[in-house]
LOSE-784873 format. One record per residue (C-alpha): chain; x, y, z. Coordinates in Angstrom, 3 decimals, padded with zeros to 6 digits, m for minus. Example, Ala and Ser with C-alpha at 12.3 -4.5 7.8 and 13.67 -1.06 7.14 Angstrom:
# LOSE-784873
[rec 'A', [012.300, m004.500, 007.800]]
[rec 'A', [013.670, m001.060, 007.140]]
This chain:
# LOSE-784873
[rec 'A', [084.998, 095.526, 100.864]]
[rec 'A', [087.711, 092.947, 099.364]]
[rec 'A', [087.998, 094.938, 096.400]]
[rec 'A', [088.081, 098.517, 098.176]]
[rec 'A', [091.413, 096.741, 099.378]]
[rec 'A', [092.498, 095.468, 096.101]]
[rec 'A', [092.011, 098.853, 094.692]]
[rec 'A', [094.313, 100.552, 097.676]]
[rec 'A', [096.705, 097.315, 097.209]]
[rec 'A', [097.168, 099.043, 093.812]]
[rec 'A', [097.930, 102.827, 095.109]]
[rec 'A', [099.798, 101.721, 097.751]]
[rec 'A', [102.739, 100.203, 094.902]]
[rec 'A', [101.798, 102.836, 092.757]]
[rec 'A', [102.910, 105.542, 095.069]]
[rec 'A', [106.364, 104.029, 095.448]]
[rec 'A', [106.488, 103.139, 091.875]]
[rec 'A', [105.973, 106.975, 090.815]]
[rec 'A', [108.978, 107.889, 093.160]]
[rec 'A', [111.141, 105.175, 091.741]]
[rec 'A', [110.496, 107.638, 088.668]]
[rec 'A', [112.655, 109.900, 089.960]]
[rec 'A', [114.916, 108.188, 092.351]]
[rec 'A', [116.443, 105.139, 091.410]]
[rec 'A', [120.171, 104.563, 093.204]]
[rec 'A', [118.745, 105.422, 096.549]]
[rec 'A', [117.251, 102.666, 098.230]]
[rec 'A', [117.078, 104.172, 102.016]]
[rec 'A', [114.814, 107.209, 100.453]]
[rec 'A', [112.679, 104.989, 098.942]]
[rec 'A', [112.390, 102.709, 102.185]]
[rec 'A', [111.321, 105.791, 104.024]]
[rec 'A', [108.685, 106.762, 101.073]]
[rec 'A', [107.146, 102.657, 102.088]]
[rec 'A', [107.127, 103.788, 105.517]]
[rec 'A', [105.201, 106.797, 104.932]]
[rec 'A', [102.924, 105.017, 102.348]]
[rec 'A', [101.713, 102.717, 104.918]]
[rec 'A', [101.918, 105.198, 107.781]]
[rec 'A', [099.395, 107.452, 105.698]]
[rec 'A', [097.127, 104.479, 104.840]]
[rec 'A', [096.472, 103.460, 108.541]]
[rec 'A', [096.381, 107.246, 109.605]]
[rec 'A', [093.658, 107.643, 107.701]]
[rec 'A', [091.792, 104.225, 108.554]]
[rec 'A', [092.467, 103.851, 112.051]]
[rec 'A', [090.369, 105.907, 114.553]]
[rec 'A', [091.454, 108.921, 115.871]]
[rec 'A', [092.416, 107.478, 119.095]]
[rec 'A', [095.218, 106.397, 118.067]]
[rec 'A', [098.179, 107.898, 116.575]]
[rec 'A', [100.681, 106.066, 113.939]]
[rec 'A', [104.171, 107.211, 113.583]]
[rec 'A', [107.866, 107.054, 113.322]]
[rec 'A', [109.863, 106.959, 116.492]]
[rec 'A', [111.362, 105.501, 119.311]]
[rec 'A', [109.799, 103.465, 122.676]]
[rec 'A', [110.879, 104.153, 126.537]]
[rec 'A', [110.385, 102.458, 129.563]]
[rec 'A', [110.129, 103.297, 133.554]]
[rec 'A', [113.701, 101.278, 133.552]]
[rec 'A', [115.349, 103.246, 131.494]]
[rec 'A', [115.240, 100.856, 127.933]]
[rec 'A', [114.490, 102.622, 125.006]]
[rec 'A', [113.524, 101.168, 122.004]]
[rec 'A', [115.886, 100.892, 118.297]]
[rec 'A', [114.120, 103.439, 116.333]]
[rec 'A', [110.701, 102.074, 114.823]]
[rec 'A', [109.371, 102.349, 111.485]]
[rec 'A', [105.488, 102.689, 112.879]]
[rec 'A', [104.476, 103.077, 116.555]]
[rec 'A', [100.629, 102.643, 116.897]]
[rec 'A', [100.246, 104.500, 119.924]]
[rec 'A', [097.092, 105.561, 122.394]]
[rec 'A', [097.328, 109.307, 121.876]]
[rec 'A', [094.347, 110.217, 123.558]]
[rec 'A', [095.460, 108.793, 127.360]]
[rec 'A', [099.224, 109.575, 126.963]]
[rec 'A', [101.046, 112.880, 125.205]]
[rec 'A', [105.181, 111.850, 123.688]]
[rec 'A', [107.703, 112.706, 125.779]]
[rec 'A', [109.290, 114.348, 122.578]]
[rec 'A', [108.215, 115.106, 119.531]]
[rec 'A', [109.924, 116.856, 116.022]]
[rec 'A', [108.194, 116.247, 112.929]]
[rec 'A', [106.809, 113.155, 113.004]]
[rec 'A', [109.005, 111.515, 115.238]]
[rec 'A', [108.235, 110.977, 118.847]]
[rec 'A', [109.168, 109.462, 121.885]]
[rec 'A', [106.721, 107.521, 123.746]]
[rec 'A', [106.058, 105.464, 126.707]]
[rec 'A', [105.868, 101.880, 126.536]]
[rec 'A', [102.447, 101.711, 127.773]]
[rec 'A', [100.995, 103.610, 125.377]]
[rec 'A', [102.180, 101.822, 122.826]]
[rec 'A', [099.775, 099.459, 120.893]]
[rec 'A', [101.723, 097.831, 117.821]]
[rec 'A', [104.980, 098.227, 116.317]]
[rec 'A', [105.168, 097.243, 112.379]]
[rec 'A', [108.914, 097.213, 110.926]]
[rec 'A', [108.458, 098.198, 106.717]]
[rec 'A', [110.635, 096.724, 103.563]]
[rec 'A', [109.973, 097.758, 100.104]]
[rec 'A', [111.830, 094.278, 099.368]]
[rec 'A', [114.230, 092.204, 101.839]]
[rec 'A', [116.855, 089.679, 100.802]]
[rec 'A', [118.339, 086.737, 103.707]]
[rec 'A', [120.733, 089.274, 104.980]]
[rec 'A', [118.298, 091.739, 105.711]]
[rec 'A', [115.616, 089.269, 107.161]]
[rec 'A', [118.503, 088.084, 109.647]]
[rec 'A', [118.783, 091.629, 110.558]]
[rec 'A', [114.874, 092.237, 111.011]]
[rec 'A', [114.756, 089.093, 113.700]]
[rec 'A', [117.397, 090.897, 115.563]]
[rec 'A', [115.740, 094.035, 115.411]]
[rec 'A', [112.414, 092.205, 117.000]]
[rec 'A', [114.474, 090.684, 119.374]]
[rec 'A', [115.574, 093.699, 120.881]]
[rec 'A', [112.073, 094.253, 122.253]]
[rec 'A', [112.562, 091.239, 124.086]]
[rec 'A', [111.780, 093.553, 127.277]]
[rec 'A', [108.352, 095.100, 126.063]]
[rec 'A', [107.535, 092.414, 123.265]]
[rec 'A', [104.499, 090.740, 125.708]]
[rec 'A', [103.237, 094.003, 125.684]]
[rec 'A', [102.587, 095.143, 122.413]]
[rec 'A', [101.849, 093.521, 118.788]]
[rec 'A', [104.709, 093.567, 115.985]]
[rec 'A', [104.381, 093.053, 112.300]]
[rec 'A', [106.915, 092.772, 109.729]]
[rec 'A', [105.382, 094.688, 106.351]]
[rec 'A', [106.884, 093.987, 102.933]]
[rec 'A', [105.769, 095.312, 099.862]]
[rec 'A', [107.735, 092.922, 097.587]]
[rec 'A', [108.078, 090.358, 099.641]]
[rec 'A', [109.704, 086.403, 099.159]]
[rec 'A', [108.182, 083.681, 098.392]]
[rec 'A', [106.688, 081.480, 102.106]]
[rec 'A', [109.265, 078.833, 100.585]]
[rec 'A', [111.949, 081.319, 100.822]]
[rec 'A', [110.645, 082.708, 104.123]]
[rec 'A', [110.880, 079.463, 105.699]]
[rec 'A', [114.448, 078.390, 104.665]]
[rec 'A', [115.549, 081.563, 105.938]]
[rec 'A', [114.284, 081.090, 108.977]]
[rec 'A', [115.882, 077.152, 109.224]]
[rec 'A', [119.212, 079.122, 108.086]]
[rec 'A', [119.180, 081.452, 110.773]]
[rec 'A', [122.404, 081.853, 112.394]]
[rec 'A', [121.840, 081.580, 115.906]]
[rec 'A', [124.144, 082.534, 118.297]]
[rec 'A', [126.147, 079.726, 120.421]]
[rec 'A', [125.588, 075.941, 119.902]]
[rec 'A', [122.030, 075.814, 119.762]]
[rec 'A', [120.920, 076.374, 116.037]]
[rec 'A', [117.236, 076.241, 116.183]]
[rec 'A', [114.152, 078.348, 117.467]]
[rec 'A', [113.100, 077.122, 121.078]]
[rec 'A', [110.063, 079.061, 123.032]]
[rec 'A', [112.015, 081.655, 124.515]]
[rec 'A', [113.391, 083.187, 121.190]]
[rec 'A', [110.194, 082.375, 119.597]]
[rec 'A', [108.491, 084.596, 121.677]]
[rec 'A', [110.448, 087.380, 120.314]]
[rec 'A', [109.680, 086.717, 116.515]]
[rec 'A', [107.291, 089.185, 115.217]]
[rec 'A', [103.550, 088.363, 115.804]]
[rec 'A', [102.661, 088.534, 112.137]]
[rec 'A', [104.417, 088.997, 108.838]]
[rec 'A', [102.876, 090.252, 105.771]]
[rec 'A', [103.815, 090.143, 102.698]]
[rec 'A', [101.828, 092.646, 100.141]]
[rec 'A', [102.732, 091.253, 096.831]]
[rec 'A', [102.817, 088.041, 097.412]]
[rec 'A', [100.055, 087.785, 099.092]]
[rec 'A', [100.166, 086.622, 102.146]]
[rec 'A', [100.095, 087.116, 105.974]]
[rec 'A', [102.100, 085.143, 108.214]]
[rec 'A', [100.775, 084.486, 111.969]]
[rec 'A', [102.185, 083.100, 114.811]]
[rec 'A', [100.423, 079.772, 115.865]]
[rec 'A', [100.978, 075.919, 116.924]]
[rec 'A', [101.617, 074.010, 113.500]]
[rec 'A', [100.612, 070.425, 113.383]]
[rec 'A', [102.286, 068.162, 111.555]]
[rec 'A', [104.547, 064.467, 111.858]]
[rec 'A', [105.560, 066.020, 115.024]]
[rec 'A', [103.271, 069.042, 116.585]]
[rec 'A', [105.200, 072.660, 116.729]]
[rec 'A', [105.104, 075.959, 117.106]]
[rec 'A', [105.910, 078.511, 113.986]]
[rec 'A', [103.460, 080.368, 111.458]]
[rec 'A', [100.450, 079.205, 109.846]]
[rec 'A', [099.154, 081.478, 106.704]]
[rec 'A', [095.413, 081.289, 105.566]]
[rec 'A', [093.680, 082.084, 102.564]]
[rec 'A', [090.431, 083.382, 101.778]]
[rec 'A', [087.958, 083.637, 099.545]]
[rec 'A', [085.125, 086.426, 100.026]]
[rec 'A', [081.490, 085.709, 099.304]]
[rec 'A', [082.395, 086.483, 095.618]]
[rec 'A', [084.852, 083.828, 095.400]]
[rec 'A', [087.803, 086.241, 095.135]]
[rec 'A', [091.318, 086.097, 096.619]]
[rec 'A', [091.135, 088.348, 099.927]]
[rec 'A', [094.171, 090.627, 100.102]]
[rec 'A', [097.349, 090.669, 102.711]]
[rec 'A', [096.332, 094.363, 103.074]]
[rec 'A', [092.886, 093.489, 104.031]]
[rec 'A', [093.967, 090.712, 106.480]]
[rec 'A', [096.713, 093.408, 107.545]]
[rec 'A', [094.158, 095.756, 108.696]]
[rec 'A', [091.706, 093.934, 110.027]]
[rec 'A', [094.592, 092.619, 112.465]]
[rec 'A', [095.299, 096.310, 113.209]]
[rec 'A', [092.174, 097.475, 113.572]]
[rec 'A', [091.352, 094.392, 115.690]]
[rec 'A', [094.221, 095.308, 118.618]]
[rec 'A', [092.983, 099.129, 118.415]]
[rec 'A', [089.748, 097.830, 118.828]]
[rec 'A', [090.635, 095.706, 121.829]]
[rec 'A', [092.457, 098.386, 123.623]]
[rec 'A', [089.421, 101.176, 122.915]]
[rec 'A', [086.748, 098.637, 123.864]]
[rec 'A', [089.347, 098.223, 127.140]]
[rec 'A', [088.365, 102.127, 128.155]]
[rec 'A', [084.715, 102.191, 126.509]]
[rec 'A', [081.854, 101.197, 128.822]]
[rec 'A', [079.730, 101.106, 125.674]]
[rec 'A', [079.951, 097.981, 123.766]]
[rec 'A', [081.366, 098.411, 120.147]]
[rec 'A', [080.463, 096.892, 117.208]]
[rec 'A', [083.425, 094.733, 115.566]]
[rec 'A', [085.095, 096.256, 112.288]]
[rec 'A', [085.062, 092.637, 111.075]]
[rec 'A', [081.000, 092.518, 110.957]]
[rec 'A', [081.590, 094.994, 107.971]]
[rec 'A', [083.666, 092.597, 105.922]]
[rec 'A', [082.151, 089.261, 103.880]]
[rec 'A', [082.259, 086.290, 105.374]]
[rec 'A', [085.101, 084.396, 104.115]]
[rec 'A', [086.078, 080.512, 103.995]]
[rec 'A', [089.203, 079.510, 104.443]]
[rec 'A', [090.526, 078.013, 100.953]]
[rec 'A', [094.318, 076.593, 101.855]]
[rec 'A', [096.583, 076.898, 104.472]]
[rec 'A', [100.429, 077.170, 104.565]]
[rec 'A', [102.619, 076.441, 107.534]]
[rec 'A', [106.303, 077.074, 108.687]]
[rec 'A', [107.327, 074.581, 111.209]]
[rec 'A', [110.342, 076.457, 113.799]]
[rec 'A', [110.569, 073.815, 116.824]]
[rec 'A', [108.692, 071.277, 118.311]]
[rec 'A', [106.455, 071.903, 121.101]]
């Protein structure tokens, strides 16, 4: 199974790589190609349950949502409010997961991408956020972007009510690596991001994109099973079991 997701690793870049044939000074068309890329891939691996699109999130209240690169959405209990193309408007409880996409980020634009996951700060207990990067930094550079963050007012550090807002996971396809949200124990215990990695029963590296999905799968799965009286059987049991070779951490704030 590992190397199934290797293999679609490898399309995935391709794809953008044969459009950065063609276009090479425009940057926001080839962000949008990544967003379908990956859009496509979980269309087709998700289950049919569920939809995965472009578009925008509304509440009861009144809030509505920045526009989001990928809504995975219950289709099946709840129609958009609005729909052209393959953009919609949908209602917070349907909503599922929210992944934000970057063919490549720099500081500037990882700044930018907290803010944007801070503006869920009314629906973020509610749903599960990724951050997706196809060339992504290094976990080094990840973390001193995160220490450089320029917080607003006096206080210049993560604390547990801003943490909460962080995305839940952050991926990064090449490298390889997939950032989740956990306590981090160190000198002094804390809360930030911990980052495993695997080794299948073959001994090779398990991919982001494979740790990626799972994830995905595992919150559709958990909302399906939610509305299913039958019991079903766990994606995961179709994947090798894998030990945990090394760990990386990014330490925000202590607990």
């Amino acid at each position: 199974m590992s190397t199934y997701f290797d293999h679609v690793t490898q399309q995935l870049h391709s794809k953008i790589q044969q459009a950065k044939v063609y276009i090479t000074k425009h940057n926001p068309t080839t962000g949008a190609l990544a967003e379908a890329v990956l859009r496509e891939f979980l269309q087709e691996h998700l289950p049919s349950g569920v939809s995965v699109e472009e578009g925008f999130i509304i509440s009861p209240d009144g809030w509505l949502s920045k526009q989001c690169d990928i809504i995975i959405y219950d289709s099946h209990r709840f129609a958009p409010f609005y729909r052209a193309g393959q953009l919609v408007v949908v209602p917070n409880e349907a909503v599922l997961a929210v992944i934000e996409v970057k063919t490549s980020i720099n500081k500037k634009g990882f700044n930018d991408v907290i803010r944007y996951f801070q503006s869920f700060e009314a629906v973020s207990w509610k749903i599960r956020t990724y951050l997706f990067m196809f060339n992504a930094p290094t976990l080094g550079r990840i973390n001193a972007w995160f220490h450089s963050y320029p917080h607003p007012g006096l206080y210049k550090e993560f604390d547990h009510d801003t943490y909460q807002v962080l995305p839940d996971e952050i991926i990064g396809l090449d490298s390889s690596y997939q950032l989740r949200k956990s306590s981090v124990i160190s000198d002094s215990d804390g809360m930030g991001y911990l980052s495993y990695f695997y080794s299948d029963q073959q001994g090779s590296a398990i991919s982001a994109l494979e740790l990626f999905f799972l994830s995905v799968y595992g919150v559709v799965e958990s909302h399906l099973q939610a509305h299913t009286p039958k019991k079903l059987a766990r994606r995961d049991q179709y994947h090798p079991h894998r030990a945990s070779t090394s760990i990386s951490a990014i330490d925000l704030f202590p607990m």
